[in-house]
N, C-alpha and C positions, 0 to 999 in steps of 0.2 A: 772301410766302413760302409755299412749302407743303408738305408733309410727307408723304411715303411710305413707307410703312411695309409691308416686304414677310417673307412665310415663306420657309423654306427650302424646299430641293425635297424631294421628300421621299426618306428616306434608305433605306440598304440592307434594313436591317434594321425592324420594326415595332416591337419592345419593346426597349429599356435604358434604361440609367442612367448618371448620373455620366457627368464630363469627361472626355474630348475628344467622348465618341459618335460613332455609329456615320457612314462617308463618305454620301454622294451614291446610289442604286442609277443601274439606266438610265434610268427614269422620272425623277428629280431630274436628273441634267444633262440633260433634253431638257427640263423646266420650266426650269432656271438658263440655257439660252441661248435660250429663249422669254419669258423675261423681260426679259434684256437688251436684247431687240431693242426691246420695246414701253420701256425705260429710256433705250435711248440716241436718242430723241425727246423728252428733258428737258430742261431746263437743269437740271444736278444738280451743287452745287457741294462737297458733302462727304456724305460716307457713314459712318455708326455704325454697328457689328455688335459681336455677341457672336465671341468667340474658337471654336466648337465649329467641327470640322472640318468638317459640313455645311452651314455658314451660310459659311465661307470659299469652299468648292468652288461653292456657288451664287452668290457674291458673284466668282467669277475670269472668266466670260465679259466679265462689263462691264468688269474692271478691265482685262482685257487691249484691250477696246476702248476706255476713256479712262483710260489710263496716268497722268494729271497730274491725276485726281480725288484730294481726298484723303478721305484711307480711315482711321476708327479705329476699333481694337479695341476691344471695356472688357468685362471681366468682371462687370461688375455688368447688362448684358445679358444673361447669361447663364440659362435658362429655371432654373424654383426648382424644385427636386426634393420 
């Protein structure tokens, strides 16, 4: 088994706080579908992520290219403030 463990792209903004934070800028989705590409060369059978909006936007190129991965949320991913 082996285990990937990826950042988000990085987001619009540079400083916040607290849930959901801030989306993707244009820098973060050109990482999230440069990531995907070098991801969907895995065999990747399930995906954890935190809930925050820019870990889902960077986590949507791959889902949309392996639709029947499965995908769970947990809040306890969530980075500690």
């Amino acid at each position: 088994m082996k285990l990937y463990l990826i950042r988000h792209g990085q987001p619009e903004i540079d400083l916040y706080t607290g849930f959901p934070g801030p989306k993707l800028g244009l820098v973060g989705k050109q990482q999230a579908k440069h990531i995907c590409s070098i991801l969907q060369s895995k065999s990747i059978n399930r995906l954890f992520a935190s809930d925050y909006i820019r870990v889902i936007e960077t986590l949507e190129p791959l889902l949309i290219a392996a639709p029947t991965m499965q995908h769970h949320s947990a809040t306890e991913l969530r980075e500690r403030e």
